[in-house]
LOLO-63154 format. One record per residue (C-alpha): residue in one letter; x, y, z; residue number from 1. Coordinates in steps of 0.25 Angstrom, whole numbers, plus 5000, padded with zeros to 4 digits. Layout:
N
R  code  east  north    up  pos
R     A     X      Y     Z  NUM
...
//
This chain:
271
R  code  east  north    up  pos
R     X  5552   5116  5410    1
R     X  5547   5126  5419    2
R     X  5539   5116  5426    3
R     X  5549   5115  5436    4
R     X  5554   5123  5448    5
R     X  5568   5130  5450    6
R     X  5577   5126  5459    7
R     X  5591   5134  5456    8
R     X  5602   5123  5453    9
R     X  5617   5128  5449   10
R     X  5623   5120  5438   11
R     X  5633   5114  5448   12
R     X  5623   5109  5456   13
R     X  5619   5100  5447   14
R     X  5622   5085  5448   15
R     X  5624   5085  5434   16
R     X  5630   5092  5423   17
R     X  5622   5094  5411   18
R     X  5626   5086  5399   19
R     X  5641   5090  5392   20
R     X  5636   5095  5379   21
R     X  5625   5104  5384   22
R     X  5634   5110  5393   23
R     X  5638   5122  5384   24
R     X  5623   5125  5381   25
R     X  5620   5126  5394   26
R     X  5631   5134  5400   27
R     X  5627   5146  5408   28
R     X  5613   5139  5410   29
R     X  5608   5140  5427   30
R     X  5603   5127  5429   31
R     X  5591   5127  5439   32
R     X  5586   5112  5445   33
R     X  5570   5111  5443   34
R     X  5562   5105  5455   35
R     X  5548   5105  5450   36
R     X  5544   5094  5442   37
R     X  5543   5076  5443   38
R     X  5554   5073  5434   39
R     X  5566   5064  5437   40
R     X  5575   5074  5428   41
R     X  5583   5086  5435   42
R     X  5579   5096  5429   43
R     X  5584   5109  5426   44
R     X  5582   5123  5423   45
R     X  5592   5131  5415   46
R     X  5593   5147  5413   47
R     X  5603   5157  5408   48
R     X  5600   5171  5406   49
R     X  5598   5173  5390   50
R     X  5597   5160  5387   51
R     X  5582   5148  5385   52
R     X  5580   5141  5399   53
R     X  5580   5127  5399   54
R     X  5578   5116  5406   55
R     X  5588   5101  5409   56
R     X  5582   5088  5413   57
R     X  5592   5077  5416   58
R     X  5590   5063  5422   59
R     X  5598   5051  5423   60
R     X  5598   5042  5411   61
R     X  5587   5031  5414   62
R     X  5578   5022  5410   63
R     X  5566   5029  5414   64
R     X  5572   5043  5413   65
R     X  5563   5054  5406   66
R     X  5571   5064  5399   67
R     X  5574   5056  5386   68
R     X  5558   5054  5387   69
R     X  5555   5070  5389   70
R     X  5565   5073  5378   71
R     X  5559   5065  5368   72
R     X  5543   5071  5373   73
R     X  5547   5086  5372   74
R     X  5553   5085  5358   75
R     X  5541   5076  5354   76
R     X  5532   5087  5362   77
R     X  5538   5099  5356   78
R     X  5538   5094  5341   79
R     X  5522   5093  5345   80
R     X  5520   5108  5346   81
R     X  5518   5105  5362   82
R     X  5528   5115  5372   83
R     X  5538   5109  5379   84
R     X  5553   5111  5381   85
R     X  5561   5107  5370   86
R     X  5571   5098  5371   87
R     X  5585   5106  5369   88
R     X  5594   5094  5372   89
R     X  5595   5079  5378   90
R     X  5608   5072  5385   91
R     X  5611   5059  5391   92
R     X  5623   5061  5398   93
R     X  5632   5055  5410   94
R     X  5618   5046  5413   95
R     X  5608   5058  5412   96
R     X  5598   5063  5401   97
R     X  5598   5075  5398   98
R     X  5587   5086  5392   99
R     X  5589   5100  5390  100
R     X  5576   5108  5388  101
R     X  5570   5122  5383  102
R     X  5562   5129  5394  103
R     X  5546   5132  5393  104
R     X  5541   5143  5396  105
R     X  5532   5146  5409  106
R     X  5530   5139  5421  107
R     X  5524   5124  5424  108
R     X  5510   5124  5428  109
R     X  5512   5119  5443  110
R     X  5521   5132  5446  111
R     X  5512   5144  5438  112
R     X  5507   5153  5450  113
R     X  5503   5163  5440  114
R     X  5494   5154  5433  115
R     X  5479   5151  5440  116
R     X  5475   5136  5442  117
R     X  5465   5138  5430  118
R     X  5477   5141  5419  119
R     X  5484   5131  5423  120
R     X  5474   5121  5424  121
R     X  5470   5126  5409  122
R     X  5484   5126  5404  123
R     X  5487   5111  5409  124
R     X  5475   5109  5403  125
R     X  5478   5115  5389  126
R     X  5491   5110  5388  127
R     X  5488   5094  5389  128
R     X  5478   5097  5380  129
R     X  5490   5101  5372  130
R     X  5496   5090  5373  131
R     X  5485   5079  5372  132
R     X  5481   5085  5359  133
R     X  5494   5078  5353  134
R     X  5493   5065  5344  135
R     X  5495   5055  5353  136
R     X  5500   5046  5338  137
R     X  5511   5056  5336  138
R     X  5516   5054  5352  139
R     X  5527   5045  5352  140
R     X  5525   5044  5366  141
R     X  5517   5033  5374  142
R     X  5515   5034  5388  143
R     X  5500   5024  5387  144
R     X  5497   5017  5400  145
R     X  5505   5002  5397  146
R     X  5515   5012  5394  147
R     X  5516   5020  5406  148
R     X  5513   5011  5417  149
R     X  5523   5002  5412  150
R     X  5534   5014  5414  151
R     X  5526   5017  5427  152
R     X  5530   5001  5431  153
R     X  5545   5002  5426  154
R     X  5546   5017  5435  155
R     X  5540   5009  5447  156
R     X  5550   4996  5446  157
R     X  5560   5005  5443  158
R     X  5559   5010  5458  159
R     X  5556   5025  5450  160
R     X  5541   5026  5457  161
R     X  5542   5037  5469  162
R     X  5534   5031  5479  163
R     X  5535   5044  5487  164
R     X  5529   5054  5476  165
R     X  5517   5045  5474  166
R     X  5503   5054  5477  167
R     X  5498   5055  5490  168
R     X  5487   5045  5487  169
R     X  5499   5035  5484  170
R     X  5508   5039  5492  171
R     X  5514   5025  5502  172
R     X  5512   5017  5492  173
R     X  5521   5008  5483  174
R     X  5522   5009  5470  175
R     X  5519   4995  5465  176
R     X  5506   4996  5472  177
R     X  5503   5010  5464  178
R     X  5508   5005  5452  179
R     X  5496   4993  5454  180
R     X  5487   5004  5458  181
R     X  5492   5012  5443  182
R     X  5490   4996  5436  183
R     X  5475   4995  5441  184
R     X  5470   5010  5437  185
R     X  5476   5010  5424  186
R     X  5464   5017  5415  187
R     X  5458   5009  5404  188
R     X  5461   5021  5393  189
R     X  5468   5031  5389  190
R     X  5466   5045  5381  191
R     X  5479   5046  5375  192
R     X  5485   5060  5373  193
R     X  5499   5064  5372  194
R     X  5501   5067  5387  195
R     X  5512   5072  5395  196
R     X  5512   5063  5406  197
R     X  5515   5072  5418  198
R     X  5507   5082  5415  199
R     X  5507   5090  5428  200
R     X  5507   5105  5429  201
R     X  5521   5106  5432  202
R     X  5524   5100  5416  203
R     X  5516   5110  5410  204
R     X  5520   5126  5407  205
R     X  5514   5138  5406  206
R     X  5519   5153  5403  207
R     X  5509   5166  5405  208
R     X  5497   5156  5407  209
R     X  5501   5148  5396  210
R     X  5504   5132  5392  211
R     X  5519   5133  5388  212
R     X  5522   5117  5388  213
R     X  5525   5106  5394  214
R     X  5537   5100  5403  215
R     X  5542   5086  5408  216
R     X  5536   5077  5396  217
R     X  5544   5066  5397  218
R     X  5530   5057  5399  219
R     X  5525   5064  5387  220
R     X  5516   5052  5379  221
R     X  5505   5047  5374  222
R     X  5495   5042  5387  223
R     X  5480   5044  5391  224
R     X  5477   5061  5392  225
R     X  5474   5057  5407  226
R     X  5489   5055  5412  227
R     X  5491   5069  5409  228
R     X  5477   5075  5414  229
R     X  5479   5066  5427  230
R     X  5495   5071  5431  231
R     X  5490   5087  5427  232
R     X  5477   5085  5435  233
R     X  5486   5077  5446  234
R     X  5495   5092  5446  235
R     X  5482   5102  5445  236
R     X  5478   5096  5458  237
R     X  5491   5096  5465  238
R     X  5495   5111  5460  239
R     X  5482   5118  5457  240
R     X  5473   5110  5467  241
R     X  5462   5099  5464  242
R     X  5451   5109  5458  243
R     X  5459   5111  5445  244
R     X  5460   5097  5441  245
R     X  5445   5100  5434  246
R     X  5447   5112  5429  247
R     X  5459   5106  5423  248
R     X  5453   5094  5416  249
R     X  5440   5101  5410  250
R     X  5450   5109  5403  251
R     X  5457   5099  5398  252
R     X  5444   5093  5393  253
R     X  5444   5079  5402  254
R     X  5437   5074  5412  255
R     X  5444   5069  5424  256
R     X  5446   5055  5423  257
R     X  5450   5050  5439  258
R     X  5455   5036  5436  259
R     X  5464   5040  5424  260
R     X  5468   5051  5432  261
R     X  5471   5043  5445  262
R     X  5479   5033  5437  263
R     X  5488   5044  5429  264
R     X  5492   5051  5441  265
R     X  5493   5038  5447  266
R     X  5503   5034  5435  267
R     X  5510   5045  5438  268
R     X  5517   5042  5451  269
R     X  5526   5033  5443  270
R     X  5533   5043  5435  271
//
């Protein structure tokens, strides 16, 4: 999960200790907290010399908690031929969850200075064409739009919406009045794909110029190919610059659809 960013953590710094009975296993292990990356979970990077880096994710137990979510994806996504970490271990544990994960080689598209804007563009393109290309019948995963938007209103009453991360363009705003605003832009259909549902290029890896998988798939289901092409154009824009966002697209083999673009990035500040 190399989409994130190192930031050197001893072990007993940690607020936590990892769960008792992987404790043995991990022994020896440097654990590094990752910065980069929109997940609620702390994250971790662990080394030893001679030994497979892997990667820890742990969140407190909660109804709207991701890691039992992201474990059940990965191993549906890796039996599917598609790379992604493989799920080595899960815990629940003193109220946390816990997931232990192999590493992926290479590193995430957003932090690859040796790759030009055009092979990037190319390999986000490639690789959700991957990924779309997946039965959506054999996808135990639903995330349609009655679906999400209700989990979008559970987040928002919950008090879990971060009105200070919204966009610029919604930035002061509440988030009952966006929430009306995603209710009256709803599309009126939807391409369904298998989709990642936070498709952004720091969720997606590459090593020697080269798709190596994907990251953070606890959204992973079946919804209109658009909420994935909305979020990764979304991320050309802000880490490439706006003239990519074509080039990215026609690649793909779409045509920019603005509205179902609008409300998919829209639908995304409440997650």
């Amino acid at each position: 999960m190399s989409a994130f960013h190192q930031e050197a953590n001893a072990p007993e710094d940690r607020a936590f200790e990892a769960p008792s009975s992987w404790r043995d296993e991990l022994a020896g292990y440097a654990w590094s907290r990752q910065t980069i990356g929109r997940s609620d979970a702390a994250v971790f990077r662990l080394e030893a010399e001679g030994r497979p880096t892997l990667f820890v994710k742990t969140e407190p137990v909660s109804a709207f908690g991701e890691i039992p979510d992201e474990a059940a994806r990965l191993k549906w996504l890796g039996g599917e031929a598609i790379p992604c970490p493989a799920v080595l271990r899960e815990a629940r544990e003193d109220g946390r969850d816990w997931l232990l994960m192999s590493a992926i080689p290479g590193r995430d598209l957003a932090s690859s200075p040796d790759l030009a804007p055009e092979r990037i563009v190319e390999i986000a393109a490639e690789a959700l064409r991957m990924l779309h290309r997946l039965a959506v019948a054999d996808c135990p995963f639903d995330h349609r739009l009655d679906r999400r938007i209700e989990a979008a209103r559970r987040r928002m009453e919950a008090g879990l919406v971060d009105e200070e991360d919204f966009d610029e363009e919604r930035s002061g705003r509440a988030a009952p009045e966006v929430f009306r605003e995603l209710l009256a832009q709803r599309p009126s259909r939807q391409e369904l794909v298998v989709t990642h549902g936070d498709a952004c290029l720091p969720n997606l890896l590459a090593d020697k110029g080269r798709f190596t998988g994907f990251v953070d798939c606890s959204r992973l289901g079946v919804a209109d190919r658009f909420q994935d092409l909305a979020l990764a154009s979304w991320s050309i824009w802000h880490n490439l610059g706006e003239q990519w966002v074509g080039p990215f697209l026609e690649r793909y083999g779409a045509e920019a659809d603005l509205e179902r673009m609008s409300f998919y990035q829209l639908l995304d500040e409440f997650f």
